[in-house]
C-alpha positions in Angstrom: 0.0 0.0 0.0 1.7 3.3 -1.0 1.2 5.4 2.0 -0.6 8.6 2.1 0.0 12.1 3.9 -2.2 12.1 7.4 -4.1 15.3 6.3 -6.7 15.0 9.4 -8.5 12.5 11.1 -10.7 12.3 8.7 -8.5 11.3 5.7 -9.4 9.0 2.9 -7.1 7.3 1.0 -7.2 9.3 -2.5 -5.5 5.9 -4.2 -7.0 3.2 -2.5 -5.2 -0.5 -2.8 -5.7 -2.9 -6.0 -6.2 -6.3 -5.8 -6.2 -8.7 -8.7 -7.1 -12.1 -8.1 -8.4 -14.8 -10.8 -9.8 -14.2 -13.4 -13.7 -14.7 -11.8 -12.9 -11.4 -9.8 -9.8 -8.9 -10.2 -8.7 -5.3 -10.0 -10.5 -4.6 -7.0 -10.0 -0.8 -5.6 -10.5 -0.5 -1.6 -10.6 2.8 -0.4 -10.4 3.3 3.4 -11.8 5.9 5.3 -10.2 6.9 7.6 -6.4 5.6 7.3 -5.5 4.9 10.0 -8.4 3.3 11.8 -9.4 5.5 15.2 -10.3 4.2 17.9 -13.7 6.4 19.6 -15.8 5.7 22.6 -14.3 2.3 23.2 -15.3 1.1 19.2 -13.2 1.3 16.1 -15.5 1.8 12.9 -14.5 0.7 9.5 -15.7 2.0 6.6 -14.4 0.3 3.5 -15.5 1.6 -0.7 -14.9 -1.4 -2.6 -15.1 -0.7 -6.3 -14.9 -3.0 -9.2 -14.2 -1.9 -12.5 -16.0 -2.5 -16.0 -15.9 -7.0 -16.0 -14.6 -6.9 -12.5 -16.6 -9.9 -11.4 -17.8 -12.7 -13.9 -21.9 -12.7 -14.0 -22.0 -16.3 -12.5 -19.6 -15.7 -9.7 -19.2 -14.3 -6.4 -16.6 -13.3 -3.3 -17.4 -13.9 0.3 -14.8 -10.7 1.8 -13.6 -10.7 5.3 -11.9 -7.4 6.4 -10.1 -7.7 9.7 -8.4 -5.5 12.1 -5.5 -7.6 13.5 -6.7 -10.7 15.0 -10.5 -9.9 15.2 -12.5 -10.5 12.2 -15.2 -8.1 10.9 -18.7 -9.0 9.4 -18.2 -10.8 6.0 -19.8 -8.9 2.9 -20.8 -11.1 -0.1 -20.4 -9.3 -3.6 -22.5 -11.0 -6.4 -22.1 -11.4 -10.1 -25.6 -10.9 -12.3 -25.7 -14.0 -12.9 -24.7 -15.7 -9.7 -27.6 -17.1 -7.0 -25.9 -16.0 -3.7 -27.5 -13.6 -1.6 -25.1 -10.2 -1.9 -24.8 -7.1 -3.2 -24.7 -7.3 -6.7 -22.2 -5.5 -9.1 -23.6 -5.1 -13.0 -20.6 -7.2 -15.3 -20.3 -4.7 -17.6 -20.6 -1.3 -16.2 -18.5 -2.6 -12.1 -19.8 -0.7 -9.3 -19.4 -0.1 -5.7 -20.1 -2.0 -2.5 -19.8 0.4 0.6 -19.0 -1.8 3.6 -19.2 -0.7 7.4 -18.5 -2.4 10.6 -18.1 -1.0 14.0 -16.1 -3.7 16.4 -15.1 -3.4 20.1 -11.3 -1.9 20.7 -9.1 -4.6 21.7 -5.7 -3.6 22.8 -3.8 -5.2 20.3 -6.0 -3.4 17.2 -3.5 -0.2 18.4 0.1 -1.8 16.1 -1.9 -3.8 13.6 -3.4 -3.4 10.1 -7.0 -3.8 8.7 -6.5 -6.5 5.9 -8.9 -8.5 3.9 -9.5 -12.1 3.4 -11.5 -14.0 0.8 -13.4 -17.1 -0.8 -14.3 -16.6 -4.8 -17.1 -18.5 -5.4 -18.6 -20.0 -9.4 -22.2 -21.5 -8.9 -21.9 -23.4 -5.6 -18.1 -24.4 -6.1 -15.2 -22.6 -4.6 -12.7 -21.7 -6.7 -10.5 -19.3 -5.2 -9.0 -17.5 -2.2 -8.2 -14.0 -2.0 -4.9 -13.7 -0.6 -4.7 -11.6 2.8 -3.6 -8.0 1.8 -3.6 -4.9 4.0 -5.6 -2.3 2.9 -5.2 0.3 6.1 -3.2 1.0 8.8 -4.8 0.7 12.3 -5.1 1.8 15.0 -5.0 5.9 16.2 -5.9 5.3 20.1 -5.4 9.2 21.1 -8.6 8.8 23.3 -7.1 6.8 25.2 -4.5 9.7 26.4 -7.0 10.8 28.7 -6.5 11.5 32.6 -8.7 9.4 34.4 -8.0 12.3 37.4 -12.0 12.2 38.6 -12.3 15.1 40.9 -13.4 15.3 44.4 -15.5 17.6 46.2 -14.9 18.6 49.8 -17.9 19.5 51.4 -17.9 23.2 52.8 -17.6 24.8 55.8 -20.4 27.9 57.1 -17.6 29.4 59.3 -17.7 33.2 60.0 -15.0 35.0 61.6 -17.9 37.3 62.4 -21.0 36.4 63.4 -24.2 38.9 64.5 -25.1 38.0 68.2 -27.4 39.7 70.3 -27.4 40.0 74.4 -31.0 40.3 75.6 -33.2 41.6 78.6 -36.4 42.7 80.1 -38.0 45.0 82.7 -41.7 44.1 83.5 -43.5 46.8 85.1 -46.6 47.6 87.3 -50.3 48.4 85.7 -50.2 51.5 84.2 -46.3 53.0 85.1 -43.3 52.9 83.9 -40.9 53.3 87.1 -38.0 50.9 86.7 -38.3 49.1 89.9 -35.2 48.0 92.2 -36.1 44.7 91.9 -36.2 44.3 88.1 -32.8 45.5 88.2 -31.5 42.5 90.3 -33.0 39.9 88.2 -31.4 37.4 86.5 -31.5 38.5 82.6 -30.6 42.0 83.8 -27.1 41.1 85.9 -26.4 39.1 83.0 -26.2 42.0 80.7 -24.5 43.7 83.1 -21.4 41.4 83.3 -21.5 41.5 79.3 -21.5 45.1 79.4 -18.5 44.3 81.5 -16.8 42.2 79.3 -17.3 43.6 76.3 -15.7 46.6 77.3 -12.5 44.6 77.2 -13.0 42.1 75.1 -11.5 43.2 71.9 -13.7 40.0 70.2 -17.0 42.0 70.9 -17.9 44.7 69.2 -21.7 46.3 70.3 -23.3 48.0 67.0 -26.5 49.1 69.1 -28.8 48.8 71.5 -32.4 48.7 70.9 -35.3 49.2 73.5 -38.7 48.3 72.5 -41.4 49.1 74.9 -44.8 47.6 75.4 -48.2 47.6 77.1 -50.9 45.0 77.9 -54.1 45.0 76.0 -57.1 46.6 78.7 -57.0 50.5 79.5 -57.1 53.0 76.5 -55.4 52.8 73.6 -53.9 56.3 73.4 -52.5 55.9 76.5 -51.1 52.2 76.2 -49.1 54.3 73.1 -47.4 57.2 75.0 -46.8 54.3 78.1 -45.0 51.8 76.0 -43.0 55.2 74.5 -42.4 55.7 78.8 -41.3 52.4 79.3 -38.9 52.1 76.6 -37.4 55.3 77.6 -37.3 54.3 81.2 -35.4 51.1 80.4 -33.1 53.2 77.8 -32.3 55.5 81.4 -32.0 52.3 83.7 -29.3 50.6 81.0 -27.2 53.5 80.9 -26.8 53.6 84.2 -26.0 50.2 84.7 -23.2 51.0 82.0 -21.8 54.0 83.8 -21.7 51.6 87.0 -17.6 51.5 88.0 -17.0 48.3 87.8 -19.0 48.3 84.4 -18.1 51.5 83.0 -19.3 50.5 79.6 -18.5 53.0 77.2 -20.5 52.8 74.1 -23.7 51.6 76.5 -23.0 55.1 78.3 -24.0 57.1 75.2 -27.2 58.4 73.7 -26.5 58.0 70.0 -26.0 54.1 71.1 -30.5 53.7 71.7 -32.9 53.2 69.5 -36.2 53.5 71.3 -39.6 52.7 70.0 -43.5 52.3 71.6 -45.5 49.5 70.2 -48.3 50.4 72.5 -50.8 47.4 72.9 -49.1 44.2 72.4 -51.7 42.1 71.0 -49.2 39.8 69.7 -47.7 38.9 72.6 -50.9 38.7 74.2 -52.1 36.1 71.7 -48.9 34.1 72.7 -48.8 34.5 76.6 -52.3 32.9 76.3 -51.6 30.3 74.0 -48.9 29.1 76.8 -51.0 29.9 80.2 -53.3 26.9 81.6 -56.2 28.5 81.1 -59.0 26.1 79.7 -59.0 25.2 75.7 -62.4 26.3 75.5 -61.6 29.9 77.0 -58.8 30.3 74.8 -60.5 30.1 71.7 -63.4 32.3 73.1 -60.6 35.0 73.7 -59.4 34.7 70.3 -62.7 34.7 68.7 -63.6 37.9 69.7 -59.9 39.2 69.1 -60.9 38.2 65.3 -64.0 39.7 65.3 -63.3 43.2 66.6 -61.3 46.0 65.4 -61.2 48.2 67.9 -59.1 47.8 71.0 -61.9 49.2 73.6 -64.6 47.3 71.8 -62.4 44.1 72.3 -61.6 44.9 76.0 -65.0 45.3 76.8 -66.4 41.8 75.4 -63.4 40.0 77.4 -64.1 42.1 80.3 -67.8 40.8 80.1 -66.0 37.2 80.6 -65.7 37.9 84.5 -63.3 35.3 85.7 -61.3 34.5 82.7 -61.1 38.2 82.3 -59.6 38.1 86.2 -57.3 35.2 85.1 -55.9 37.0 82.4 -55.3 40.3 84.5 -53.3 38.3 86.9 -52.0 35.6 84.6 -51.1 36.8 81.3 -51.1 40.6 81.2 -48.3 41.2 83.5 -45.5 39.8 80.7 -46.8 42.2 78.4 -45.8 45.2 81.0 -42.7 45.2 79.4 -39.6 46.9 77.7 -36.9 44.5 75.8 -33.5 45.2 76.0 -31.9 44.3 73.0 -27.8 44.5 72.6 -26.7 43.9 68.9 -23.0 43.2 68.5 -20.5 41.5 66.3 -18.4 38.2 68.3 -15.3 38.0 66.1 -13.9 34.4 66.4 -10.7 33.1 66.3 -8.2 34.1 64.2 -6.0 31.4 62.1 -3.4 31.4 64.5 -5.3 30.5 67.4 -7.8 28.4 64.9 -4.6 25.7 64.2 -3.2 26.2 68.0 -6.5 25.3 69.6 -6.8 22.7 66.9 -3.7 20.9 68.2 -4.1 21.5 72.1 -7.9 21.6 72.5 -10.0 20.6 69.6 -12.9 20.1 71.7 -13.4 23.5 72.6 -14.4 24.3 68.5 -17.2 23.7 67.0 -17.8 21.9 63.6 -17.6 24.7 61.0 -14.2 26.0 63.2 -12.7 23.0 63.0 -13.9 21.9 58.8 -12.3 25.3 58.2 -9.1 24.8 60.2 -8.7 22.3 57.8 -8.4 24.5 55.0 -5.5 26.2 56.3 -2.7 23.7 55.7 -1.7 21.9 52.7 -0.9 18.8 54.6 -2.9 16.3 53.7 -2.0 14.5 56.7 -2.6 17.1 58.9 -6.1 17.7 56.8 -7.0 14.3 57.4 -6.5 14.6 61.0 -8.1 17.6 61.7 -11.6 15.5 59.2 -10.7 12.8 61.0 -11.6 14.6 64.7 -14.5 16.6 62.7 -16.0 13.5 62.1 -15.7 11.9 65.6 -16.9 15.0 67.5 -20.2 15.6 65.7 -20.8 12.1 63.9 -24.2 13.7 62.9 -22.9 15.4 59.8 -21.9 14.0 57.2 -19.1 16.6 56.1 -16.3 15.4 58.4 -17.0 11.7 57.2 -17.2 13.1 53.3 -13.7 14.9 54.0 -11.9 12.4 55.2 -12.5 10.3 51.9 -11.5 13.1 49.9 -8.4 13.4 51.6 -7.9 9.3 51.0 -8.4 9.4 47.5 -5.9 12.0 46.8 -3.6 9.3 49.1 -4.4 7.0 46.5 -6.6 4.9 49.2 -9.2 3.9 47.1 -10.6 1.6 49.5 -10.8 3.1 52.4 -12.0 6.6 50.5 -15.0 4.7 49.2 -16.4 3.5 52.7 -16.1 7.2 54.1 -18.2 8.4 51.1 -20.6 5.5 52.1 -20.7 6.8 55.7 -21.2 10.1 54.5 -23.9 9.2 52.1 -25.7 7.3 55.0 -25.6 10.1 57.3 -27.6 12.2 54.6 -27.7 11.6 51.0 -25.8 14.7 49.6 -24.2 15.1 46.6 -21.3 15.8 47.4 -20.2 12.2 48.3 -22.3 11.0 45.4 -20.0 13.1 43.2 -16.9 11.3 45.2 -18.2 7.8 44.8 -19.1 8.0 41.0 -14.9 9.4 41.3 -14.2 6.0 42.7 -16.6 4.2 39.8 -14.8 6.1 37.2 -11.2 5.4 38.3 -12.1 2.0 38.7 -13.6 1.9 35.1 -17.0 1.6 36.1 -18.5 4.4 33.8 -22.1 3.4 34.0 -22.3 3.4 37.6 -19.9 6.7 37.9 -22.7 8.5 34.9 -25.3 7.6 37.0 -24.1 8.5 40.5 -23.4 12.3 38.8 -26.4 12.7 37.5 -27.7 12.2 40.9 -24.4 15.2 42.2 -25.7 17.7 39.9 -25.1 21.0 40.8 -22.9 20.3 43.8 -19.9 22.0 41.9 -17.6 21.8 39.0 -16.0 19.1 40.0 -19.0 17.3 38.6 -19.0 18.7 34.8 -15.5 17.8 35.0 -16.0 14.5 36.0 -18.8 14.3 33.2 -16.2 15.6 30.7 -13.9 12.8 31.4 -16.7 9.9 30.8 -17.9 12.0 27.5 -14.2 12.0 26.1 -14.5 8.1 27.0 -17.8 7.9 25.2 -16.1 9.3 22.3 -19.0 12.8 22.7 -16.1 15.7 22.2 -18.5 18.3 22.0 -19.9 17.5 25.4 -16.6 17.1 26.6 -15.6 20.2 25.9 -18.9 22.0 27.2 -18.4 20.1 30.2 -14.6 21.3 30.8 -16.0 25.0 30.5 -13.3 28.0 30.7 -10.3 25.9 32.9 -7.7 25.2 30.3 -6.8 21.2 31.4 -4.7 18.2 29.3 -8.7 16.9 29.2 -10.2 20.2 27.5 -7.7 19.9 24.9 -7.5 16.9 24.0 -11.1 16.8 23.8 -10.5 19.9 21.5 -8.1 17.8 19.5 -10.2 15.0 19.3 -13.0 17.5 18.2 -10.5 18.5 15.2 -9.9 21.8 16.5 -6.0 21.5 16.8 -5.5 25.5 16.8 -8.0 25.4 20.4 -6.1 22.3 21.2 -2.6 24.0 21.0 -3.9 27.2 22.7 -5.5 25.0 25.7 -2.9 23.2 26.0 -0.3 25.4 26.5 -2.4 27.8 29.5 -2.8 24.7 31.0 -0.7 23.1 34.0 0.8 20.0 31.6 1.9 22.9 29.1 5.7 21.5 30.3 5.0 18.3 31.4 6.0 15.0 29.5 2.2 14.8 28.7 1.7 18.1 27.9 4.5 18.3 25.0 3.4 14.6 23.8 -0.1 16.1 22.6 1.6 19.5 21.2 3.4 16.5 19.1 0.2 15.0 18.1 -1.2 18.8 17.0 2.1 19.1 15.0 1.7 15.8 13.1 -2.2 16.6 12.3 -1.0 20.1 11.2 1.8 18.5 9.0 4.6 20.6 10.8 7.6 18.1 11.1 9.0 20.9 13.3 6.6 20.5 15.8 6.6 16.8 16.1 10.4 17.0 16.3 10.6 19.8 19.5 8.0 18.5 21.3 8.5 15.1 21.4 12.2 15.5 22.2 10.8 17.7 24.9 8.3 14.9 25.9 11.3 12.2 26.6 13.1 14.8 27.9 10.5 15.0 30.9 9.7 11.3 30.8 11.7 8.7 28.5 8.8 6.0 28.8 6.6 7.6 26.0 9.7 6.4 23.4 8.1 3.5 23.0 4.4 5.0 22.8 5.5 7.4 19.9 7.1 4.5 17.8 3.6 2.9 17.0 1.8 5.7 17.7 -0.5 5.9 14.2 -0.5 9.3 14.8 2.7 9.5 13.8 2.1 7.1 10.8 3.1 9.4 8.1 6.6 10.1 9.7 7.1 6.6 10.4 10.0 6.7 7.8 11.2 10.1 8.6 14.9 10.4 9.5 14.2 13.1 12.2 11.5 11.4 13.5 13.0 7.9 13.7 16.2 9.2 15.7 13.7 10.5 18.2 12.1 7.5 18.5 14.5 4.5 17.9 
């Protein structure tokens, strides 16, 4: 077979290879497309135009042809005379014609330094009278899919952790029917020396930070309306007065809770609200309590509705001594910001007393170091402190299956997965499935992750290249420039997106990396390229020698001086 300049992927031998056998069938033309074979989504197609010339098969005859690739042997094709009584294709004797054969076969792995050639019986009436010797009629096999890096990506599962967080310090003064004197004893109860010891603190404590202090005041629902506004308006302003002084109190001596512009005050007047609530929670009879809230439905007005649960008699005397006395309020509400630990005391803390974190702390200490040892111990402790959650289990696989513990990664992602389906570990587990080769179980598992990050379309891009679907591939690699994207972009026929890929991507220098730039060269025709890159490629990592030397990329340079001194 004269051999032919590798245009593209796509080439088709422009002379074909002629056969001539006896005189029942000769000068047969086979024109393979493409030469070399290429192997896509685990299959190797063959498309064969056989062509017989004017008396190219005798009327009464006809050829049983078996192409094969290698060892493995395709579907036979039976060409008929016009005269013959086989079941075929026939060919006309006078004018020839064309049989156009295709087979798709399973890749094998020794289709990759082979040839597709063609075997034969020749057939008059019922008698055999010939043999068609073998002859190769392509080379076989381009395997460039196989190039790709099986490097499934996992997803560690986030932390929430805030080095900030909103916090708020609360309190209340109740006060007597109808006043709004801050009484001694409110200021000795429990909620209100508790805000002053924070006051305290915070003074100090350069980890709080108070934004502001709002006091809303409130009155129960009997007595007039007008004057229920102006005394929850009293009361807030009372407790506004009684929480500066605690501030200004020497052993507090609160600053910011010392100043004016620090208050926000408001009324609210009747708390109807509240009421509904306070009553909801007394032990007051079922019955009564939906009577109450009845009429609080069917009313408007605030007298009209005091007066018909006045008319109730004792329940109205339950309520005044039951439930309106928590609405004789003002709420004292301190806003601040708690900063948390810095990163410092985050990893010291993590070390001496890991306890005294809490989950997202800790899953976030973890980000901090590059050790995965250290990552895994810190996941590791995440996971036996709050078992509940299924991130310290998840993160712990992730750090085994970048240790190459395939294993033991898998059963974590099962925990995980157990503890709450999320897809996160469903992502990490179809990671496993794909590494291990299982590609229907890894599809499925992301279909199931999608959404739960990139490392997902990635994933998917790896099992589309497999699939031999380039375009998806590509979509699925998005913007990151990776070995993957571009040989997906290669495999696509877009070399000059290939190249460009390629070289703003991490493996733009590495053995790998200069082995595809190789492959670009030889589809581009640029001996130049080939030559550079590949001694770049052995220069990184001798072992792909051997790949290039029967690499059917490369089948046009085969006999090429400066490409056999690379290669040899």
């Amino acid at each position: 077979m004269k051999k032919q300049g590798l245009k593209s992927l796509a080439f088709i031998a422009a002379a074909g290879v002629m056969t001539t056998s006896c005189d029942l069938l000769k000068d047969v033309d086979y024109t393979v497309t493409p030469d070399p074979l290429e192997m896509h989504g685990d299959s190797v197609m063959v498309k064969v135009d056989i062509k017989f010339p004017e008396k190219g098969i005798r009327k009464k005859a006809y050829a049983e042809i078996t192409p094969a690739i290698g060892s493995t042997s395709l579907r036979t094709v039976t060409v008929v005379g016009e005269k013959a009584t086989a079941n075929g294709q026939t060919i006309p004797f006078k004018a020839g014609g064309k049989v156009v054969y295709k087979d798709v076969v399973p890749y094998t792995p020794d289709m990759e330094e082979s040839a597709l050639t063609i075997t034969g019986k020749v057939f008059k009436g019922d008698k055999e009278k010939d043999q068609l010797e073998e002859t190769k009629i392509a080379d076989a096999t381009i395997v460039t899919p196989l190039l790709v890096n099986k490097d499934f990506r996992v997803i560690f599962s986030k932390d929430n952790f805030q080095r900030v967080t909103q916090e708020t310090q609360e309190a209340q003064i109740n006060y007597l029917k109808g006043r709004f004197e801050v009484r001694n004893t409110e200021l000795r109860m429990a909620d209100i020396q508790e805000l002053e010891a924070f006051l305290t603190d915070a003074q100090s404590n350069p980890k709080i930070e108070i934004k502001n202090i709002k006091i809303t005041g409130y009155a129960s629902i009997e007595g007039e309306e007008d004057k229920n506004n102006t005394l929850s308006q009293d009361r807030s302003n009372s407790a506004k007065k009684a929480s500066m002084g605690i501030a200004a109190k020497k052993n507090v001596a609160n600053e910011f809770a010392q100043q004016e512009e620090s208050y926000t005050t408001s009324g609210k007047g009747e708390d109807y609200e509240g009421f509904k609530k306070s009553l909801l929670a007394s032990s007051m009879d079922k019955g009564e309590k939906d009577l109450i809230l009845r009429i609080l439905d069917m009313y408007s007005s605030s007298a009209q509705r005091e007066k018909e649960i006045r008319n109730l008699g004792k329940t109205f005397t339950f309520l005044d001594k039951n439930v309106f006395p928590e609405q004789r309020r003002a709420e004292i509400v301190v806003v601040y910001d708690k900063i948390g630990y810095s990163d410092e005391e985050l990893i010291e803390l993590s070390k001496s007393d890991i306890s005294s974190l809490n989950l997202e702390e800790i899953l976030f200490t973890a980000t901090l170091t590059e050790d995965l040892n250290e990552k895994l111990r810190l996941y590791r402790e995440a996971e036996r402190l709050f078992p509940n959650d299924y991130r310290g289990a998840n993160n712990v696989g992730a750090v085994l299956y970048m240790q190459n513990k395939l294993g033991e990664a898998k059963s974590q992602f099962e925990k995980a997965n157990n503890v709450k389906e999320n897809p996160e570990s469903k992502n990490n587990l179809a990671a496993i499935a794909g590494v291990n080769g299982d590609r229907q179980t890894a599809k499925a598992l992301l279909k199931e992750a999608a959404g739960a990050g990139d490392e997902v379309n990635y994933n998917n891009g790896i099992l589309a290249i497999q699939a031999g679907n380039y375009n998806d591939a590509i979509s699925n690699f998005g913007g990151e420039a990776s070995f993957n994207k571009a040989l997906a972009q290669l495999l696509n026929k877009d070399q000059n997106a290939a190249l460009s890929t390629i070289n703003a991507s991490p493996d733009a220098e590495t053995a790998q990396g200069y082995y595809l730039k190789a492959i670009v060269g030889a589809r581009q025709d640029k001996l130049d390229a080939i030559v550079s890159n590949l001694k770049d490629a052995l220069a990184k990592d001798a072992s792909w020698k051997s790949k290039a030397a029967k690499d059917r990329e490369f089948y046009k340079y085969l006999d090429n001086a400066s490409f056999t001194s690379i290669v040899k």
